[in-house]
N, C-alpha and C positions, 0 to 999 in steps of 0.2 A: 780927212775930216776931223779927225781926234786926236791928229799927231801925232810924231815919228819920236821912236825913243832912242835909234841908234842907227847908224847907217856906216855900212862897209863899201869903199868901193876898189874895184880889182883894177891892176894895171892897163887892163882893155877898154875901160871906160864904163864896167857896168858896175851898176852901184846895186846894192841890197840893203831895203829896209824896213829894220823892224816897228811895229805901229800897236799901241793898242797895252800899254800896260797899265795895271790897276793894282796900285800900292797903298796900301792902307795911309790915311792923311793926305792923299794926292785926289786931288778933284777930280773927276773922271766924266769926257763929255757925253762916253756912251760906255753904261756901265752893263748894258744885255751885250753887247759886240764882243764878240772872241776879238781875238790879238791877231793880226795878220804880218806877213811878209810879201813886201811891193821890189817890182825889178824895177830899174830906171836907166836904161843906155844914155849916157852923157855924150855921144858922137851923133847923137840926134841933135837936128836944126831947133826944135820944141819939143826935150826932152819931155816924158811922162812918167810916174808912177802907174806904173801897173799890178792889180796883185795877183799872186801866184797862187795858184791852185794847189793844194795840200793833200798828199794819198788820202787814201778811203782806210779805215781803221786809225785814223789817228786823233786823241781826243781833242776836238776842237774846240767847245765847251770852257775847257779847263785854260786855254794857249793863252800862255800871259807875256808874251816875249819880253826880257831885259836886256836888251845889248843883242849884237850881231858880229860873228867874225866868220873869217872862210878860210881858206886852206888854197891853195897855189899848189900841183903838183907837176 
């Protein structure tokens, strides 16, 4: 709804994306919304965004996501 700022996707076809930043000068369509991270399986027939649930202790409040990258081990 407020638009994705950066998207990773892994060689399995899943993609991770960050959503939700608020940078000073940048119009922001929902400026109470924390910042989220959405999964999206691209091996899906009608792939989706999903978002991903965030541990407990983590300040959500503050989440400004810029960019996303991941790690392959």
């Amino acid at each position: 709804e407020t638009g994705s700022e950066d998207i990773d996707i892994l060689p399995n076809g899943l993609a991770f994306i960050s959503s939700g930043l608020k940078y000073p000068g940048l119009k922001s369509f929902a400026p109470d919304k924390p910042g989220e991270i959405f999964l999206m399986d691209l091996n899906e027939h009608n792939p989706r965004a999903v978002e991903l649930r965030i541990s407990r202790g983590f300040d959500l409040a503050s989440f400004n996501p810029h960019g996303i990258s991941t790690y392959v081990d």
